[in-house]
C-alpha positions as CSV (number, residue, x, y, z in Angstrom):
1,X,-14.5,72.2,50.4
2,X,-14.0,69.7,53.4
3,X,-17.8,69.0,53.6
4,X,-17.5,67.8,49.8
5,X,-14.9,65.6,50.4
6,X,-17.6,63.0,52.3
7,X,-19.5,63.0,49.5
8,X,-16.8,62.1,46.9
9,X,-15.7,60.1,48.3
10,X,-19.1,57.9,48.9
11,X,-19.7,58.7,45.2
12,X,-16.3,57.1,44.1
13,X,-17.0,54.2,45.8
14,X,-21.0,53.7,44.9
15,X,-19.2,54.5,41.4
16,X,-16.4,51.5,41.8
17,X,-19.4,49.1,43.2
18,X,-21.3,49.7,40.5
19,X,-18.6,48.4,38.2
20,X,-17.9,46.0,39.7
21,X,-21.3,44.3,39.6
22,X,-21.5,45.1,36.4
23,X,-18.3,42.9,35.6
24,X,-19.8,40.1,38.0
25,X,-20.5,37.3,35.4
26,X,-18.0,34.8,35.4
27,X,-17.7,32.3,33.0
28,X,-15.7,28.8,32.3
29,X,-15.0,27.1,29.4
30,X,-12.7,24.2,28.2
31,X,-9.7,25.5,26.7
32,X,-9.3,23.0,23.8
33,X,-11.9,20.6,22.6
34,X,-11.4,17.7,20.1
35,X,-13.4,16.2,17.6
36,X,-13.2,13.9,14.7
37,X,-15.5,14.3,11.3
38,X,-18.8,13.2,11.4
39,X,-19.0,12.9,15.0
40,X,-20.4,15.2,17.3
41,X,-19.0,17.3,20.2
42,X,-20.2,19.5,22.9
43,X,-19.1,23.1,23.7
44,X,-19.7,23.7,27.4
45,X,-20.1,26.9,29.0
46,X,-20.7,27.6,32.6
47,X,-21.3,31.1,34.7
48,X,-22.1,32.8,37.8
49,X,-23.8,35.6,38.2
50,X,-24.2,37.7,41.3
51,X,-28.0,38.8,40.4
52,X,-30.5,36.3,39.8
53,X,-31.5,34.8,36.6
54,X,-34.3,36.3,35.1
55,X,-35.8,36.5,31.6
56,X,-33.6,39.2,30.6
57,X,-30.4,36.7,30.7
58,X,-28.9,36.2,27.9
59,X,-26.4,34.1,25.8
60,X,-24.3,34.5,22.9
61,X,-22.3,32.5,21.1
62,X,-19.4,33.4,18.1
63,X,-17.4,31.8,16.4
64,X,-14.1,32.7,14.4
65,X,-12.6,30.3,12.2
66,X,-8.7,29.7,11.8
67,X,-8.3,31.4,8.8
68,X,-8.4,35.1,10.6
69,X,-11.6,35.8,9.2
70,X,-14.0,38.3,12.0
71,X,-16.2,36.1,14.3
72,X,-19.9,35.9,14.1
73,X,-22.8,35.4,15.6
74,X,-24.1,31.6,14.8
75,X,-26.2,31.2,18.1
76,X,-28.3,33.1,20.8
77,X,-30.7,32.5,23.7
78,X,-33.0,34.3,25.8
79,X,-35.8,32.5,27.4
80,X,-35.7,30.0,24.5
81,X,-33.0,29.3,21.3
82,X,-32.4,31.0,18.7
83,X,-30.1,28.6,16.5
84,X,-28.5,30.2,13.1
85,X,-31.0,29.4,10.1
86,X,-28.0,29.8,7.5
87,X,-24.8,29.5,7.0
88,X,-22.0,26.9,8.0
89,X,-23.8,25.6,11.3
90,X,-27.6,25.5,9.7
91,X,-29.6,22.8,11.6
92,X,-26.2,21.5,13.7
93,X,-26.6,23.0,16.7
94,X,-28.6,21.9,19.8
95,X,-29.0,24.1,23.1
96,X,-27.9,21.7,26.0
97,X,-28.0,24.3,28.7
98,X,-29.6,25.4,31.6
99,X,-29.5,29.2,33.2
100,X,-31.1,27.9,36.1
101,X,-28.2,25.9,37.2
102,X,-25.2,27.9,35.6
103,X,-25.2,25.8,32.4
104,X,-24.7,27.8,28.5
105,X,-23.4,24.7,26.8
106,X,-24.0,24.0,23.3
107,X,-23.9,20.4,20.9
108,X,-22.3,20.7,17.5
109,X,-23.4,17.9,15.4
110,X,-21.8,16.0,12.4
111,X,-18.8,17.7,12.5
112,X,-16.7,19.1,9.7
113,X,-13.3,20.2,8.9
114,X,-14.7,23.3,8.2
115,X,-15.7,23.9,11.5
116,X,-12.2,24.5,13.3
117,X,-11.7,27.3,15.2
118,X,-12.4,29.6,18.0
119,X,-16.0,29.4,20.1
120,X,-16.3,32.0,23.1
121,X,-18.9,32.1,25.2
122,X,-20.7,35.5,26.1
123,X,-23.6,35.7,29.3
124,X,-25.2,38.7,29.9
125,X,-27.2,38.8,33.1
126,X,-28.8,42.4,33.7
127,X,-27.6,44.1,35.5
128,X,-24.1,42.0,35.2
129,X,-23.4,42.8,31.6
130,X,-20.2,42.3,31.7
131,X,-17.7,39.5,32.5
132,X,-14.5,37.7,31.7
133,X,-13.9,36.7,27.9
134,X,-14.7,32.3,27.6
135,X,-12.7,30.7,24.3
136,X,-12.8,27.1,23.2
137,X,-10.7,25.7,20.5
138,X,-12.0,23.5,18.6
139,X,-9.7,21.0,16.8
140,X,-11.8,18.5,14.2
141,X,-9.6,15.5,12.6
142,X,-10.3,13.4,9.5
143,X,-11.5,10.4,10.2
144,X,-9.6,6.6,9.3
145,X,-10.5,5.0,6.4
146,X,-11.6,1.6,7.2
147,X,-11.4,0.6,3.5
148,X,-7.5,1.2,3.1
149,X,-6.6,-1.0,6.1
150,X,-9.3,-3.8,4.4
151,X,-7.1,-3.5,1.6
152,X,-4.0,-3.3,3.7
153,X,-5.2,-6.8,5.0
154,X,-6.1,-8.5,2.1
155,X,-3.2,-7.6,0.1
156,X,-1.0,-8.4,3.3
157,X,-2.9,-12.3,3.3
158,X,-2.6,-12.4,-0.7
159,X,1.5,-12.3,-0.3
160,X,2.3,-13.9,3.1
161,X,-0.4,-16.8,3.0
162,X,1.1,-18.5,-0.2
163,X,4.5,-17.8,1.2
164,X,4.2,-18.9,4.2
165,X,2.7,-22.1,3.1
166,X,5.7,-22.8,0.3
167,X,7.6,-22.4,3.6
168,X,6.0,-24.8,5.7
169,X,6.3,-27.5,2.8
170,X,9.5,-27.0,2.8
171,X,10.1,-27.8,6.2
172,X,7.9,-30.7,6.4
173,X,9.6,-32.2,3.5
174,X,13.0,-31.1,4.7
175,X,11.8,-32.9,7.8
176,X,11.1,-36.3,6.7
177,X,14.3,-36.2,4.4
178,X,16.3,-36.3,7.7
179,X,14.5,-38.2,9.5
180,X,13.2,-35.6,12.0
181,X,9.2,-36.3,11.4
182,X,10.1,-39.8,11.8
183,X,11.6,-42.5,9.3
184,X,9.4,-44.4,6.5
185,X,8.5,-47.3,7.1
186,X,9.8,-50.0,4.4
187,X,7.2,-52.7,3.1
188,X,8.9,-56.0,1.6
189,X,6.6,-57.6,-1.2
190,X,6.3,-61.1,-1.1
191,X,6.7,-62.3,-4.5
192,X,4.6,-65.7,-5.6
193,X,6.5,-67.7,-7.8
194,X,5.0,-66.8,-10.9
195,X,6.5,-63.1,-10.4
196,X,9.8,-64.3,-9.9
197,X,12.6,-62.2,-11.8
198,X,14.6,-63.6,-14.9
199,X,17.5,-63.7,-13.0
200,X,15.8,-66.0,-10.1
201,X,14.1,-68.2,-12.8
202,X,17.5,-68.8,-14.3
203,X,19.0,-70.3,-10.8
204,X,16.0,-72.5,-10.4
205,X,16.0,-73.5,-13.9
206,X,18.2,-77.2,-14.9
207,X,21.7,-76.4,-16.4
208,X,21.2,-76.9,-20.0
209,X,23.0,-79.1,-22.3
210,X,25.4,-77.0,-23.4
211,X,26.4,-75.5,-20.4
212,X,26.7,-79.0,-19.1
213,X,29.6,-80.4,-21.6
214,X,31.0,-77.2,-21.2
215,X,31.5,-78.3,-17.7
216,X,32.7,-81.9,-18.7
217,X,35.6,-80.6,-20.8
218,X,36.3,-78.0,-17.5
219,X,36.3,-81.4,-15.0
220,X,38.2,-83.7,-18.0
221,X,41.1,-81.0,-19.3
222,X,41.6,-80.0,-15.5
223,X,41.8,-82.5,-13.1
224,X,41.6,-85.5,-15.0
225,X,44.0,-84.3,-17.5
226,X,42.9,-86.3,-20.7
227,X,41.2,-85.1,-24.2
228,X,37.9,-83.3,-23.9
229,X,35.2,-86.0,-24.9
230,X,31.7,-85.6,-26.0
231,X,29.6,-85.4,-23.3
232,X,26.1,-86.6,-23.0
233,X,23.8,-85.6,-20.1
234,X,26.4,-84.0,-18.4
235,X,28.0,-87.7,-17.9
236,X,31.4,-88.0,-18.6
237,X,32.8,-90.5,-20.7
């Protein structure tokens, strides 16, 4: 029994290496990705390996969408890509790795609402066929409307233009009524003598007749204190 123990014990530990080489594929992902609709965005995906690359590594990429629905399959590579010929990402994906240097990442193009949810990344490097579980979120987000804020605008200079302009009149007029913009300057017309007003033609004008025995009776009744005579001329008598 003790000359079996050697060998267990050797066997326990090829047994325990042997795992662990087997788990010795290490892979790194972004954790959460953003996006926004109609743009595109790019799923990377790095590893180590302990063996060397060879033809027989391989890549494999699922996806699970947000709903809780099982994850599938939409891409694979070995030696050369195999994108997914149906379905949600037909024609959208692009292989933008390199196994040479470590590199599994993917470009997802045109993006969709449709297309949030989980992507994990799975290398497979014989005899390391195992390794850590990769997940990126992705998180895609409508897109602004550029046509609502034109509107926004246009409506917005429709109302405060005209308003503001009523305003500005305001003031400016408000202005010159106090004397704040500056005081108007007053222009004195020259009259000629032929558009003199009634009032000035009647002071120019020689008192007539009547007006002047009128004035004789005045100068005779008043100061002279004798009857009012007929006057002629305005002469007094």
């Amino acid at each position: 029994m003790g000359r079996c123990e050697p060998r267990i014990i050797s066997l326990c530990c090829l047994l325990i290496f042997g795992c662990w080489q087997a788990a010795a594929v290490e892979m790194q992902v972004e954790p959460e990705v953003n996006g926004v609709v109609g743009d595109d965005a790019t799923l990377r995906c790095t590893f180590r390996s302990t063996s060397p690359v060879t033809g027989r590594l391989s890549v494999d990429w699922t996806y699970r969408p947000v709903d809780g629905e099982a994850s599938h399959s939409f891409f694979y590579y070995q030696s050369k890509a195999f994108p997914q010929t149906e379905g949600l990402f037909k024609d959208r994906v692009s292989w933008q790795g390199d196994v040479n240097r470590g590199d599994a990442s993917l470009q997802l193009r045109n993006l969709t609402l449709n297309d949030n949810g989980t992507f994990i990344c799975t290398v497979r490097n014989p005899p390391d066929v195992h390794g850590n579980v990769a997940k990126t979120v992705l998180t895609v987000t409508p897109r602004g409307n550029p046509i609502r804020i034109t509107e926004f605008f246009l409506l917005a200079g429709l109302v405060l233009l005209p308003s503001a302009l009523v305003v500005l009149v305001l003031l400016v007029r408000m202005g010159c009524n106090n004397g704040i913009l500056g005081r108007r300057k007053t222009h004195v017309l020259k009259r000629s003598p032929i558009e003199a007003s009634d009032g000035e033609e009647d002071v120019h004008k020689k008192p007539s007749l009547k007006r002047n025995i009128m004035l004789c009776c005045v100068f005779r009744t008043q100061i002279l204190r004798r009857p009012c005579m007929p006057c002629r001329g305005g002469n007094l008598k």
